[in-house]
C-alpha positions, 0 to 999 in steps of 0.5 A, spaced: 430 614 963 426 621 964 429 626 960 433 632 965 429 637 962 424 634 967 428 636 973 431 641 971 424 645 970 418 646 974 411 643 971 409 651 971 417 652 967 416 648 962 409 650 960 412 657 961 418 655 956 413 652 951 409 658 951 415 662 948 416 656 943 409 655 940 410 663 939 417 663 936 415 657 932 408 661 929 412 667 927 417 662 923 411 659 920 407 665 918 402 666 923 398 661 922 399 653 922 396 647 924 396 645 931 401 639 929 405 642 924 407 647 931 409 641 934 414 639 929 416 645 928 418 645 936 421 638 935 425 639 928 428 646 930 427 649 938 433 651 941 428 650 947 425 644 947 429 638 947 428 632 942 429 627 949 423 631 952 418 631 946 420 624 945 418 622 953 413 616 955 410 615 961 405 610 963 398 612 967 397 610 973 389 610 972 389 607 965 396 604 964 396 607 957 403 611 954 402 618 954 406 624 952 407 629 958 410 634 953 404 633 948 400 634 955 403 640 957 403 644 950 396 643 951 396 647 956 401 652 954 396 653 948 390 654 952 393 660 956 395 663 950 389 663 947 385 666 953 391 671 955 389 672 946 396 671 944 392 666 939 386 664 937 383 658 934 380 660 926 378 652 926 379 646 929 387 644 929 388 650 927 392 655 931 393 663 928 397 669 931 392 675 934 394 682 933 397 682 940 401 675 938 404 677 932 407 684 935 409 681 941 418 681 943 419 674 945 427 677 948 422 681 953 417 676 954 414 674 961 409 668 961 408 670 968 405 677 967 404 677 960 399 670 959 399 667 967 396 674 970 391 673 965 389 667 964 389 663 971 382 665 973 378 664 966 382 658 966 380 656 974 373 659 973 373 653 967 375 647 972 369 650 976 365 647 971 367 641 969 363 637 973 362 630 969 366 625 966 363 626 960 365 634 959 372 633 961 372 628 955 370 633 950 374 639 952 380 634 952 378 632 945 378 640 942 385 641 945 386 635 940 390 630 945 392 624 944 385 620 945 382 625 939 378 619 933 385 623 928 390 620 932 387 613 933 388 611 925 394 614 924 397 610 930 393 604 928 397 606 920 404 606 925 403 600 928 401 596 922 407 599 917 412 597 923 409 589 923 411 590 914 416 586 912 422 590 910 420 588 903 412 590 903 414 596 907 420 598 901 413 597 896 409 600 900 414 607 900 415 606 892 408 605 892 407 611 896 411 616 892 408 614 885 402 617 888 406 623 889 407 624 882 413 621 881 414 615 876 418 609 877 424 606 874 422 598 873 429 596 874 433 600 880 430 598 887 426 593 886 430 588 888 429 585 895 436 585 896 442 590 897 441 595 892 446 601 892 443 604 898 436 604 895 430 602 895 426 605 889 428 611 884 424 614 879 423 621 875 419 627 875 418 631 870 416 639 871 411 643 866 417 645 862 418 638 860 425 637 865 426 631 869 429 630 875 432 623 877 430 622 885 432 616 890 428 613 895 431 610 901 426 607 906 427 605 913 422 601 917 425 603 924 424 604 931 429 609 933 431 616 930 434 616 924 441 620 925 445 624 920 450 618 919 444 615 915 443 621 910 450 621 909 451 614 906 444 616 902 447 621 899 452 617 897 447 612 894 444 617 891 452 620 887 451 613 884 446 613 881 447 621 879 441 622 883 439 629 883 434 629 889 432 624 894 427 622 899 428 619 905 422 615 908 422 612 916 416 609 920 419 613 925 423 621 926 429 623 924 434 626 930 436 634 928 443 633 926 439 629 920 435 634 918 440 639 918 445 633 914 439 634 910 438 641 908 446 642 906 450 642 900 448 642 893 442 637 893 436 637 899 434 631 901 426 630 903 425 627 909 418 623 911 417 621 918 411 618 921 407 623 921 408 625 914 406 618 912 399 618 916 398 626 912 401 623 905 396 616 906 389 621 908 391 625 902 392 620 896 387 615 900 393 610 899 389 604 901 385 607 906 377 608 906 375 614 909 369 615 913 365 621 917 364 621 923 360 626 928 363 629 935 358 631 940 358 638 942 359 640 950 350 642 949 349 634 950 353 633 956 351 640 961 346 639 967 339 643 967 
């Protein structure tokens, strides 16, 4: 079912709206942040942007493939940032407020004449130029869509952990956070069956010889993780006396579970997908790296 915030606003609206957003969300992040981590950022936090908008699929017509219109139109939204230079690119993924950025007054700000007015010609001027299929292939890949050779093995890495049995999956969790640094009991959580609500535990210990007891709980799921489910991890996690917790899921968690998450006594870790393919590339947990290159726009302009 297409999401309401598609009917209710324009293509140019919702662009306008997700310009504001990424700016909100650079501030809160420091001024600097990777392109994803923005992204998350809008789908964890954004009074703006709705969860179900984000989370839309639609099909191609051209190609038959799923893409994301938001993932599309952030794109955009971005790229009339940066040539309006509200933001620029320091490298590849990463996205930093300029000057004009960092003192901007979101409550007076006007995506029309503050970023459209300037931007629309530089970007009409580049549609001129792209002329074959093959440049356009380029510039989508430098705006870090969808198609880019990162995003292909982290949906590769989702589509294998959703075929897991649910007990490969809980080994491949507790697995995981043993490379997180954490050791694990021998006993809690092992068991295939119903464990207490959890599905390994284990130990930290800081540099002052402390150790915390945590609790893991992973869902090999397809829907969003509510809050009802960190609620009754929190209560799994009372049993055992843990004192922090990590939750795990192939898929994401919906924002009443983040903020269930972040209240009383004891935070509770969330690790979505995303964070599962950033936490396999860094440990190189059962994976094998490999480098590649991309060619830039030189190969592919006409003499």
């Amino acid at each position: 079912m297409e999401p309401a915030f598609m009917s209710e606003y324009t293509l140019v609206e919702r662009e306008n709206l997700l310009m504001k957003a990424i700016l909100k969300s650079l501030i809160d992040l420091g001024g600097v942040a990777e392109r994803k981590e923005i992204r998350r950022d809008i789908y964890d936090n954004s009074p703006i942007v709705p969860e179900d908008y984000i989370d839309y699929y639609r099909i191609s017509k051209q190609t038959g493939n799923k893409y994301k219109p938001f993932n599309w139109q952030f794109n955009f939204a971005m790229k009339y940032l940066k040539y309006a230079e509200f933001v620029t690119y320091p490298k590849r993924g990463t996205i930093e407020l300029t000057e004009k950025g960092r003192k901007v007054d979101l409550s007076s700000f006007d995506p029309v004449e503050d970023v459209r007015k300037i931007s629309q010609p530089i970007m009409d001027e580049e549609s001129k130029k792209k002329k074959t299929k093959k440049v356009i292939t380029v510039s989508a890949l430098e705006d870090d869509t969808s198609d880019s050779v990162e995003e292909i093995w982290r949906e590769n890495l989702k589509e294998a952990l959703m075929v897991m049995s649910p007990a490969k999956f809980e080994l491949f969790a507790r697995g995981l956070i043993n490379k997180m640094g954490i050791e694990l009991d021998k006993t809690l959580g092992i068991q295939n069956t119903a464990d207490g609500g959890i599905d390994g535990f284990g130990y930290i210990t800081a540099d002052d010889f402390r150790t915390t007891r945590v609790a893991l709980q992973a869902k090999r799921w397809e829907g969003k993780v509510s809050s009802p489910e960190i609620d009754k991890f929190r209560g799994a996690m009372d049993k055992y006396n843990a004192e922090y917790g990590i939750f795990i899921t192939t898929s994401k968690f919906t924002r009443s579970a983040i903020e269930a998450s972040r209240v009383g006594t004891r935070v509770i870790t969330l690790i979505n997908g995303d964070d599962i393919c950033d936490l396999v590339a860094k440990y190189e947990f059962y994976v094998n790296p490999v480098m590649t290159y991309e060619l830039q726009e030189f190969y592919f302009e006409e003499e």
